[in-house]
C-alpha positions as CSV (number, residue, x, y, z in Angstrom):
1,X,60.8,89.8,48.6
2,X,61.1,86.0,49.6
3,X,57.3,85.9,50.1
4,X,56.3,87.8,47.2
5,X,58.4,85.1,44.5
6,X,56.9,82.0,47.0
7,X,53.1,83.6,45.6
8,X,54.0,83.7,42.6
9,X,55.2,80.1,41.9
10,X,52.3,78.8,43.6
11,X,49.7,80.8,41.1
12,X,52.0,79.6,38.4
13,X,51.4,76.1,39.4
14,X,48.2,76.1,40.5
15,X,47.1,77.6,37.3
16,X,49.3,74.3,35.1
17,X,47.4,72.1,37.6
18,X,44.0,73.5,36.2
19,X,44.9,73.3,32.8
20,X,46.2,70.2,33.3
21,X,42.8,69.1,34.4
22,X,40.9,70.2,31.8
23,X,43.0,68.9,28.9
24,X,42.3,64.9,30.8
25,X,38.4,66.2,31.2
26,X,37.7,66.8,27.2
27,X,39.9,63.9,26.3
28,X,37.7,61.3,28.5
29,X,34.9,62.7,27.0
30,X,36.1,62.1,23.4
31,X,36.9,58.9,23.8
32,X,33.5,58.2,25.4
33,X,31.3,59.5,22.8
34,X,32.6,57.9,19.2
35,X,32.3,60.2,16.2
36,X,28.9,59.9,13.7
37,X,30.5,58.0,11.3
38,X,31.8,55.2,14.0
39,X,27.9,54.9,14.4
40,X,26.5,54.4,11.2
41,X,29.2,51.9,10.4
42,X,28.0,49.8,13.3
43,X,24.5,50.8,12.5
44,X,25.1,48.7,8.9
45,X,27.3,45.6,10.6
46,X,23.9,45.2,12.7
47,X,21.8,45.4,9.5
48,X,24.0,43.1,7.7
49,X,24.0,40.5,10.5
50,X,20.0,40.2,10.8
51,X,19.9,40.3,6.8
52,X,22.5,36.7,7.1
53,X,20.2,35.6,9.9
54,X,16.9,35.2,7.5
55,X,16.9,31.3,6.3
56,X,14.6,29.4,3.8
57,X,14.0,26.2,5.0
58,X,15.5,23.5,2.0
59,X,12.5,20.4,2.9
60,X,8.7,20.4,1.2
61,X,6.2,21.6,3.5
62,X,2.6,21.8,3.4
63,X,-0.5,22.0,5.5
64,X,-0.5,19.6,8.5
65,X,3.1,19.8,8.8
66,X,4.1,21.2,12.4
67,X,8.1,21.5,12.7
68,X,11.3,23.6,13.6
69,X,11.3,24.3,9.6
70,X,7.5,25.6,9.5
71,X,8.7,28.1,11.7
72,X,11.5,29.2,9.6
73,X,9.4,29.2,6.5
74,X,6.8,31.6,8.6
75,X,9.4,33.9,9.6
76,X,10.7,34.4,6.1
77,X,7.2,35.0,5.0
78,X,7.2,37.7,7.5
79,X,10.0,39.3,6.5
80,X,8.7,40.0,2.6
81,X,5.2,41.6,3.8
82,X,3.3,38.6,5.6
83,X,2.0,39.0,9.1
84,X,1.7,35.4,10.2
85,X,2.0,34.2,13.9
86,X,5.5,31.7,13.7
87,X,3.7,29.3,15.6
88,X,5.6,26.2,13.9
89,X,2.4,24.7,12.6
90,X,1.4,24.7,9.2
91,X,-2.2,25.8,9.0
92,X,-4.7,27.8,7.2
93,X,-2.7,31.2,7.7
94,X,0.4,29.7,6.4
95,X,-1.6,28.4,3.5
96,X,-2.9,30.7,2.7
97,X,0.3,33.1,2.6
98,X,2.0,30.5,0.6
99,X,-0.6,30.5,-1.8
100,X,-1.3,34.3,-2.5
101,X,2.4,34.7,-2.9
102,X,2.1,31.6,-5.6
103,X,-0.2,33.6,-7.3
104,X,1.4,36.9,-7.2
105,X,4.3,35.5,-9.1
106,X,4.8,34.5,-12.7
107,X,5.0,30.6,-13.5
108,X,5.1,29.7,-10.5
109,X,2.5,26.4,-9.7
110,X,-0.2,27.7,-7.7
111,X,-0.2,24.7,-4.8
112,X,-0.2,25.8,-1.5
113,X,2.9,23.6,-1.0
114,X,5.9,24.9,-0.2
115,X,8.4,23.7,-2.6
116,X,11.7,24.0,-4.1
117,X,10.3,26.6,-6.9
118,X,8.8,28.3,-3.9
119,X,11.8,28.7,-1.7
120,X,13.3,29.9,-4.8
121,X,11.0,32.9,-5.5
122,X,10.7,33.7,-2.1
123,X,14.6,34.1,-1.9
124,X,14.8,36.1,-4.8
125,X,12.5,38.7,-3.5
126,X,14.2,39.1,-0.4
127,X,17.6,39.1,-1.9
128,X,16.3,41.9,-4.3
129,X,14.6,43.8,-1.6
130,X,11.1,43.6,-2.5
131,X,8.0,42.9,-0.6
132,X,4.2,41.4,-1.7
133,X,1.0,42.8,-0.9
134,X,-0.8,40.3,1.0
135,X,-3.9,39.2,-0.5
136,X,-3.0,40.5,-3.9
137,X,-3.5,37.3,-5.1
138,X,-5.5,35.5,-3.2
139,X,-7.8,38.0,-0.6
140,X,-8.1,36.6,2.6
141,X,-11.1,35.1,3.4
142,X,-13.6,35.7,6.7
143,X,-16.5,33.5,5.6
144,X,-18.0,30.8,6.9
145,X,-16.1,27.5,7.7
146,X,-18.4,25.6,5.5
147,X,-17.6,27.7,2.1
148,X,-13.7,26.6,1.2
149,X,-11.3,29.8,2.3
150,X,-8.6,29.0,-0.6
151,X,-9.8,26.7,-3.0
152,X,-6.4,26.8,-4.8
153,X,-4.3,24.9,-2.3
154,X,-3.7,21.0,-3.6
155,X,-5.2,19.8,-0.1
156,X,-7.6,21.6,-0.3
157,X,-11.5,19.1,1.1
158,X,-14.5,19.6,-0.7
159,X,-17.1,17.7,0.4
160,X,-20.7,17.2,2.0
161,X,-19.2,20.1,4.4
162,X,-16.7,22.6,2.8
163,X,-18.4,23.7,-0.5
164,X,-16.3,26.0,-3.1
165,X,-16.6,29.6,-3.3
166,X,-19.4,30.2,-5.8
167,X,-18.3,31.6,-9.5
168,X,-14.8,29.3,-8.6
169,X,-12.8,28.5,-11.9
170,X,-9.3,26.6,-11.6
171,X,-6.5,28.4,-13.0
172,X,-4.3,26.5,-15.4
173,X,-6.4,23.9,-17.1
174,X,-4.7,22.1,-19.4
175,X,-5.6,18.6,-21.5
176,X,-3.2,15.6,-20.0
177,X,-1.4,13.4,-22.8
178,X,-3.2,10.3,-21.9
179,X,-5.9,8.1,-23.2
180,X,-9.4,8.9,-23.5
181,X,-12.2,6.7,-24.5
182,X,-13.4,9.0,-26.6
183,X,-11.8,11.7,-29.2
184,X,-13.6,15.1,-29.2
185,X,-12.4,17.6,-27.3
186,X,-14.6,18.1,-24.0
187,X,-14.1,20.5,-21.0
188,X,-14.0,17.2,-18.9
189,X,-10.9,16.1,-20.5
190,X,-9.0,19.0,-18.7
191,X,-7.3,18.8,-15.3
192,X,-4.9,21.0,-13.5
193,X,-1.0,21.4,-15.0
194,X,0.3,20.0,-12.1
195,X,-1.9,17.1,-11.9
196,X,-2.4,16.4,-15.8
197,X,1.9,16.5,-15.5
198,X,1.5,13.6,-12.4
199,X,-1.2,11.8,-14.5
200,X,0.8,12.0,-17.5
201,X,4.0,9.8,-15.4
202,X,1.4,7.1,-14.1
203,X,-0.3,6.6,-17.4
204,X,3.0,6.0,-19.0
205,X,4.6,3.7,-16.0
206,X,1.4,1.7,-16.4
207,X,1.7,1.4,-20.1
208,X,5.4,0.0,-18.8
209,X,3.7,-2.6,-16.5
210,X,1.6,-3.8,-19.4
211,X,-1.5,-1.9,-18.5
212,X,-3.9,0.5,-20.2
213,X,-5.9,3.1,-18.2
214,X,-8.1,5.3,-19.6
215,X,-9.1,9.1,-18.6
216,X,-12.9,9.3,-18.4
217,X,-13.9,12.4,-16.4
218,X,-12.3,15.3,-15.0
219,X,-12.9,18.8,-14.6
220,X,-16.4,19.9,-14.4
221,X,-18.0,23.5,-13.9
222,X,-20.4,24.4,-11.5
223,X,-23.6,24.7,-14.4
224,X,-21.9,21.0,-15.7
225,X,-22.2,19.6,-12.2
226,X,-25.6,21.5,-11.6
227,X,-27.3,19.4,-14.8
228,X,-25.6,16.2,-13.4
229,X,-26.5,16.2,-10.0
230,X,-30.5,17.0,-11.0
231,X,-30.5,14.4,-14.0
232,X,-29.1,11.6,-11.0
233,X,-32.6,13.1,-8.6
234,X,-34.6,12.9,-11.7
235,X,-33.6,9.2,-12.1
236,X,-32.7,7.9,-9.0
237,X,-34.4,10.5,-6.0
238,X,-32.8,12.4,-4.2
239,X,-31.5,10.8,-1.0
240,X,-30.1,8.0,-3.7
241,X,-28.1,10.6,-5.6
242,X,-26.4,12.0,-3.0
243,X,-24.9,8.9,-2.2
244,X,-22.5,8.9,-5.5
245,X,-23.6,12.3,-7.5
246,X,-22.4,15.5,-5.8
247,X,-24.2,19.2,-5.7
248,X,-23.1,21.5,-7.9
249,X,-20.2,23.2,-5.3
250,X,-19.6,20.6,-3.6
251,X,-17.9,18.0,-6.1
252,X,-14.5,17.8,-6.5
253,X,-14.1,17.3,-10.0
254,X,-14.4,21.3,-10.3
255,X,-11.0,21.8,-8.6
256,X,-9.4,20.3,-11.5
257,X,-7.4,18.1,-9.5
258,X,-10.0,15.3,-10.3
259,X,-10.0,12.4,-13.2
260,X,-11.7,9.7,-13.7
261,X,-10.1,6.4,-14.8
262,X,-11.5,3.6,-16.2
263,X,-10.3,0.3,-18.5
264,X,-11.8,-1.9,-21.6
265,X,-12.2,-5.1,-19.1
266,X,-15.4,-2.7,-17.5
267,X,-16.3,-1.3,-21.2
268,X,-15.1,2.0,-20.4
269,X,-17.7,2.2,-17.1
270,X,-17.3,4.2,-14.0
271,X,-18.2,0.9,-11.6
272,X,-16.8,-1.3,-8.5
273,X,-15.7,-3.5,-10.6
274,X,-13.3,-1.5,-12.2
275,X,-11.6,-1.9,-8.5
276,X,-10.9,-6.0,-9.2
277,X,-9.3,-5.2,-12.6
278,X,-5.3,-5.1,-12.8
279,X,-5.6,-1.9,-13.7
280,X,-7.3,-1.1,-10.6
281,X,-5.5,-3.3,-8.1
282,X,-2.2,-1.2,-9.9
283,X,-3.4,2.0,-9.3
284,X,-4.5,0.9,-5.9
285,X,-0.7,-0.4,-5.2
286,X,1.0,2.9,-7.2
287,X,-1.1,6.2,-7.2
288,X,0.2,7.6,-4.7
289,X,3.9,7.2,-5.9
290,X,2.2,10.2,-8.6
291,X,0.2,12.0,-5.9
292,X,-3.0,10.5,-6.5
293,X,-5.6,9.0,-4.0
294,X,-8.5,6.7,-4.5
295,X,-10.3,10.0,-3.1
296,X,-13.9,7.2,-1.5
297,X,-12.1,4.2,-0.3
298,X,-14.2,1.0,0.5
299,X,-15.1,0.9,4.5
300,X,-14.7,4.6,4.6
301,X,-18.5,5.9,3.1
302,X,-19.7,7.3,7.1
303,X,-16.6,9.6,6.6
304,X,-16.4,10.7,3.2
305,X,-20.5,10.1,2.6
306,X,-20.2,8.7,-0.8
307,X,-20.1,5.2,-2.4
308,X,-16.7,3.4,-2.5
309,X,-15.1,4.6,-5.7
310,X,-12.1,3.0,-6.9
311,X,-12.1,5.0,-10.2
312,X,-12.0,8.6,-8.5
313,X,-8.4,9.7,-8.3
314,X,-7.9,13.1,-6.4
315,X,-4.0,14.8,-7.1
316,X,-3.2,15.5,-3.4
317,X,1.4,15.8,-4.1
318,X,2.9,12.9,-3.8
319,X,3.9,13.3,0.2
320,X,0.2,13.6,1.3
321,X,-0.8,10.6,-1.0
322,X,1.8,8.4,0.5
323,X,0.9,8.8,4.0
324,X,-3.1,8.6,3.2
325,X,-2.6,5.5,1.4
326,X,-0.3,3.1,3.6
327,X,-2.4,4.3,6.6
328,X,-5.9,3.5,5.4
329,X,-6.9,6.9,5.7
330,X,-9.5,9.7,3.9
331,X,-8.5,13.0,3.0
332,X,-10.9,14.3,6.0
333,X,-9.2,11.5,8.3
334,X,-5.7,13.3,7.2
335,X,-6.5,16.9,8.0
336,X,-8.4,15.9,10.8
337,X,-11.6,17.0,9.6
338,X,-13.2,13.6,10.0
């Protein structure tokens, strides 16, 4: 009888040993394996941390540039539909990616500079979740190197070399409040907004100073340049010409970033001499405080292949012009292209 009670308390506690078991076996794995909604909450924190992590950077940039803020500006290009390698440098691809989104957006200057205006947009469509289609607004070219990829961009080198696409029109073409030697309305009077807005400051600074400049030529079409450059052969030959006339692609004034200035001391002339006037030794001294260049320095015709002329102002922004003109350099010397 002894033996028989002695059985059954040990299958009693054998079987609370099991159970016992069990219960410790499912709780472990509960506690292992959170619920679905523990997930997707941490599934949003994660989300919400890389969306924190994007950053614009706050300085101008622009081609050339090569810094810890190019990369951050490539990275946010990325992240509203560009594909761009965030190599740090500021070339072509980066250009060009600031310039199609330029063009994509309404108002927005159309520079290939990246800007405050810029960094603005560009925040404002990643805040409101939106992407761009790249090449939308300005297709990514494949050509050749010597026909200009995005003729759009403010730095952008026409010369002997790089040639603009054919059929190319500047957007934006407005007539500058300045002086002109002449009243009528002419399609040369016209230049860019954001350079006939630059020339517009240095006209009236040098009104300040006791000067008076005069606009004598700016943009030009490709027909317009075409007549010029064969009317300059007819007189002159054509090895002669192509020492101060450009062929029709190939001149500068048909970016619209272009004007010619000139004063009363020359008679209203495009000439050298214009360069020993105080107007000229002023611009000289203070165009690049508005952007501008004096585009064919003297001393610098084996790189830029035309006659020094110190009426030809090319609108480059203000950053580019500043460190071309206290270093002597050519637009080709600056973007290496020299």
């Amino acid at each position: 009888m002894f033996n028989k009670r002695l059985t059954a308390w040990a299958i009693l506690l054998a079987a609370a040993l099991l159970t016992a078991a069990c219960n410790s076996s499912t709780d472990g794995q509960q506690t292992a394996d959170p619920a679905p909604e523990e997930k997707a909450e941490d599934s949003d924190k994660t989300t919400e941390t890389v969306t924190k992590q994007v950053e614009f950077p706050q300085e101008h940039l622009h081609k050339t540039d090569a810094n810890d803020a190019v990369k951050m500006l490539q990275e946010a290009l990325n992240r509203v539909g560009y594909d761009i390698n965030p190599s740090g440098n500021y070339g072509e691809d980066t250009t060009w990616a600031v310039t199609d989104y330029q063009m994509q957006q309404d108002e927005l200057p159309v520079t290939g500079i990246y800007d405050d205006e810029t960094r603005g947009a560009l925040q404002d469509t990643f805040e409101n979740n939106e992407t761009v289609e790249p090449g939308a607004g300005l297709e990514k070219s494949n050509t050749d190197v010597e026909t200009l990829a995005n003729p759009h961009e403010i730095l952008a080198l026409v010369n002997k070399e790089n040639a603009l696409p054919e059929g190319f029109e500047p957007l934006n073409l407005v007539v500058p409040e300045v002086r002109f030697p002449f009243e009528d309305f002419l399609p040369k009077k016209q230049m860019r907004q954001v350079a006939a807005t630059a020339m517009e400051d240095m006209f009236e600074d040098a009104d300040e100073a006791g000067l008076k400049l005069f606009a004598q030529s700016g943009y030009r079409s490709y027909d317009r340049q075409d007549a010029i450059f064969a009317a300059n052969v007819q007189e002159h030959g054509e090895e002669a010409a192509n020492n101060f006339s450009a062929r029709p692609g190939e001149s500068e004034h048909q970016t619209g970033l272009t004007m010619d200035v000139t004063s009363e001391d020359v008679n209203f002339q495009l000439t050298t001499d214009f360069g020993e006037t105080d107007e000229g030794k002023w611009l000289k001294q203070n165009a690049a405080d508005y952007g501008f260049i004096i585009r064919y320095p003297k001393g610098k015709e084996s790189i830029t292949q035309y006659q020094y002329e110190p009426w030809h102002l090319r609108y480059v922004g203000q950053q580019a012009a500043t460190d071309i003109m206290e270093q002597g350099i050519t637009l080709e010397e600056y973007l290496g292209e020299s």
